[in-house]
C-alpha positions as CSV (number, residue, x, y, z in Angstrom):
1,X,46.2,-22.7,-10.3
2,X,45.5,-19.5,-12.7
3,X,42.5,-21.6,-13.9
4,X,41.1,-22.1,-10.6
5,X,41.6,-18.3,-9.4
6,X,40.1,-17.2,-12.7
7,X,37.1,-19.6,-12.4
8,X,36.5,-18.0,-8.6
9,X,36.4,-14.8,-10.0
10,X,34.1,-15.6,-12.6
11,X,31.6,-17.2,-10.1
12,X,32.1,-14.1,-8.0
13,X,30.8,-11.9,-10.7
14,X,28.1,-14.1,-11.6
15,X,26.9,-14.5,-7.7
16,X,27.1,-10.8,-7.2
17,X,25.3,-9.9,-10.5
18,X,22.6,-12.3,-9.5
19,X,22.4,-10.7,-6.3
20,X,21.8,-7.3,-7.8
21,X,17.8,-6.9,-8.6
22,X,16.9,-3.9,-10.6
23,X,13.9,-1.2,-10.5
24,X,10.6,-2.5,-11.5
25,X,9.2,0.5,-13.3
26,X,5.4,1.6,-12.8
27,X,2.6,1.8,-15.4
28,X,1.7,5.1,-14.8
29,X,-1.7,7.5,-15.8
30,X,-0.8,10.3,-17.3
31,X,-2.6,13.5,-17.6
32,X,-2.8,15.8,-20.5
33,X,-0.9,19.6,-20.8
34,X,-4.3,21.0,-19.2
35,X,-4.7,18.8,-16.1
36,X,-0.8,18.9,-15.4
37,X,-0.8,22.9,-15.8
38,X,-4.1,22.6,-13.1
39,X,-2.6,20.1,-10.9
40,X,0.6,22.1,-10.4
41,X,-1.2,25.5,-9.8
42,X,-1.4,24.3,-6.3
43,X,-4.9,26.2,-5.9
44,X,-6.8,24.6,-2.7
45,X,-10.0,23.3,-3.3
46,X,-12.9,24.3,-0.7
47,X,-14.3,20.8,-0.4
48,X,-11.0,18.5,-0.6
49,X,-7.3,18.2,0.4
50,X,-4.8,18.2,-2.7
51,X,-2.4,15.5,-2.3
52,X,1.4,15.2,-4.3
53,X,3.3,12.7,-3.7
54,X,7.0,12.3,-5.1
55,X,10.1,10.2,-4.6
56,X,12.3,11.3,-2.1
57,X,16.0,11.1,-0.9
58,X,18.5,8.8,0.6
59,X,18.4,9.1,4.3
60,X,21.5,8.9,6.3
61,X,23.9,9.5,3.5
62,X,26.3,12.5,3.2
63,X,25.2,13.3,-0.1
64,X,21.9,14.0,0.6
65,X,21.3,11.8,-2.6
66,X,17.6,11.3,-4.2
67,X,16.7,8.0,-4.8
68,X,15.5,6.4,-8.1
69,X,13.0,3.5,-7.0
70,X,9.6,3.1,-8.3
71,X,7.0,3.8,-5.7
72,X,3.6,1.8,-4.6
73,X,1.6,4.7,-2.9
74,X,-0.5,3.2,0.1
75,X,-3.3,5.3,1.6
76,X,-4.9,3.1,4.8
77,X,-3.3,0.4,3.5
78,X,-4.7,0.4,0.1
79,X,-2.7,0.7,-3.1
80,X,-3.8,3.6,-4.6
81,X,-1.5,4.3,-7.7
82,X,2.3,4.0,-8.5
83,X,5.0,6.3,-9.6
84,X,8.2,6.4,-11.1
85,X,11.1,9.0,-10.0
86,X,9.9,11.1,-12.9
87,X,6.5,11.5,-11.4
88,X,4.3,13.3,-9.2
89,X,1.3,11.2,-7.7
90,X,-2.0,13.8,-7.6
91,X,-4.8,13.3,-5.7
92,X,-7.9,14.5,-3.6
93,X,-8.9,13.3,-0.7
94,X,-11.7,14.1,1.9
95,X,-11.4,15.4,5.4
96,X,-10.4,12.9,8.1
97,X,-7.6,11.1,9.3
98,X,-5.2,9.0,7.1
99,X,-2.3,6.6,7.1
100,X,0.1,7.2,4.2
101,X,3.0,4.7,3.2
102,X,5.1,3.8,0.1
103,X,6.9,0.6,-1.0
104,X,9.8,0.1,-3.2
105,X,9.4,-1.6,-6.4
106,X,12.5,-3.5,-6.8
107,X,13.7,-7.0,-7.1
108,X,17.4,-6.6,-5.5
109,X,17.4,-9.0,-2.3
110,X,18.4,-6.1,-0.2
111,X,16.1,-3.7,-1.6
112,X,13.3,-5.9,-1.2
113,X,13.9,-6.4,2.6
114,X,12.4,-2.4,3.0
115,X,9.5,-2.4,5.5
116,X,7.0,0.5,4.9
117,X,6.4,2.6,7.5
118,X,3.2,4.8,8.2
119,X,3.0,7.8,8.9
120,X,-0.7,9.7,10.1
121,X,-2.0,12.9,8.5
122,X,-5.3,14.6,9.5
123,X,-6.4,15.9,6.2
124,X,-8.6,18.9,5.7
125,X,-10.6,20.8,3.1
126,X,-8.4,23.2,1.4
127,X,-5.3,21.8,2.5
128,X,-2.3,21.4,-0.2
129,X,-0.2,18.6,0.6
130,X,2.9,17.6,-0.7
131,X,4.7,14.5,0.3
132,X,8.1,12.6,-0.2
133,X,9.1,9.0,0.0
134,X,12.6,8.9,1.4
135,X,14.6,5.7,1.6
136,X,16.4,5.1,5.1
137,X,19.0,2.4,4.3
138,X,18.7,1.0,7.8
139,X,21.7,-1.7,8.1
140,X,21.5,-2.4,4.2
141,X,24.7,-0.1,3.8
142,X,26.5,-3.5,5.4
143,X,24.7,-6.0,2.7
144,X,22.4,-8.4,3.1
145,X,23.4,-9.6,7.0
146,X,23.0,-5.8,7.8
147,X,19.7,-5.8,6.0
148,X,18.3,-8.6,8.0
149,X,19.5,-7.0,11.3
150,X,18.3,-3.6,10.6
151,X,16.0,-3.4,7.7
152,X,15.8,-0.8,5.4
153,X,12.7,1.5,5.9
154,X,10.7,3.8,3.4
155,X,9.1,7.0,5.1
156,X,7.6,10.0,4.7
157,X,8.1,13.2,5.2
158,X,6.3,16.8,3.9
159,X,7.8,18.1,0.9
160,X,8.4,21.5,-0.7
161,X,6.0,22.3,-3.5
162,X,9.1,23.1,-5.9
163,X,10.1,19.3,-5.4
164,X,6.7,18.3,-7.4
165,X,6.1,21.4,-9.9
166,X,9.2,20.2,-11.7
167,X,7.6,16.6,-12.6
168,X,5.3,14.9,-14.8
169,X,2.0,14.4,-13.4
170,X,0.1,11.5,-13.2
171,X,-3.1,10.1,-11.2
172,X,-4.2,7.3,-9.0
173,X,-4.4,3.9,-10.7
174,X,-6.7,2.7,-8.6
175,X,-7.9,4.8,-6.1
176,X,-12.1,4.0,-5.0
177,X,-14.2,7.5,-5.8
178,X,-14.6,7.1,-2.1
179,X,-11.6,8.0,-1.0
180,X,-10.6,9.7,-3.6
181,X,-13.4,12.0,-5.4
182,X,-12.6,13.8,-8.5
């Protein structure tokens, strides 16, 4: 009988570690000791928006925890670089009107059920914006049943300049000169 007890437990720990993806860290650019002191100066530039974008917190918690997942940075739908939670994402954009969303680099089962959500900017020239991708467990905090009937979500909302001053900076990976100038 113990032999049978132990052998459940055994299988339990091997399911459940099986179950449990981790982080998949991003290959980041980044920028040398002048560019990061430039990039955090937060100076507008007449012709272009200055975008920062940094990992965010755990929404719906008590704690008001941050969360550690590597980021894919979407801009209109196209990947434009990746961070990890170490990092601030820098970029210019032009005037006009943009969607912004993240997605979680992870290979946990739960994790990877996260849908992306938009959200819509106008962007304008001189405008210094700094943005945060927050992790809203959705019904993930009741496993993977809870994950299928309410997703988890990644968002974002406008963040405090102090919240990306603090990090390493790095750029776009791939961003096209057309969105992104230099």
């Amino acid at each position: 009988m113990n032999s049978v007890k132990n052998l459940t437990i055994l299988c339990a720990i091997f399911f459940l570690l099986n179950l449990s993806g981790c982080n998949t860290p991003a290959l980041v650019n980044k920028v040398d000791e002048d560019t990061q002191k430039n990039a955090l100066n937060f100076q507008p530039n007449p012709q272009f928006a200055r975008v920062y974008f940094v990992t965010g917190k755990i929404m719906g918690t008590m704690f008001n925890n941050n969360h550690s997942y590597p980021a894919d940075i979407f801009v209109n739908t196209t990947q434009i670089g990746s961070i990890n939670k170490d990092n601030v994402l820098y970029f210019q954009l032009k005037p006009g009107n943009y969607d912004f969303s993240w997605a979680v680099r992870n290979t946990d089962l739960i994790v990877k059920q996260t849908v992306p959500q938009k959200t819509n900017f106008d962007i304008f020239a001189g405008q210094v914006l700094v943005l945060r991708g927050d992790y809203n467990q959705g019904g993930s905090v009741f496993g993977l049943l809870g994950a299928m009937i309410a997703p988890p979500t990644s968002v974002i909302t406008v963040a405090d300049r102090d919240e990306a001053s603090k990090k390493q900076v790095v750029t776009p990976q791939t961003c096209d000169p057309s969105l992104c100038p230099k």
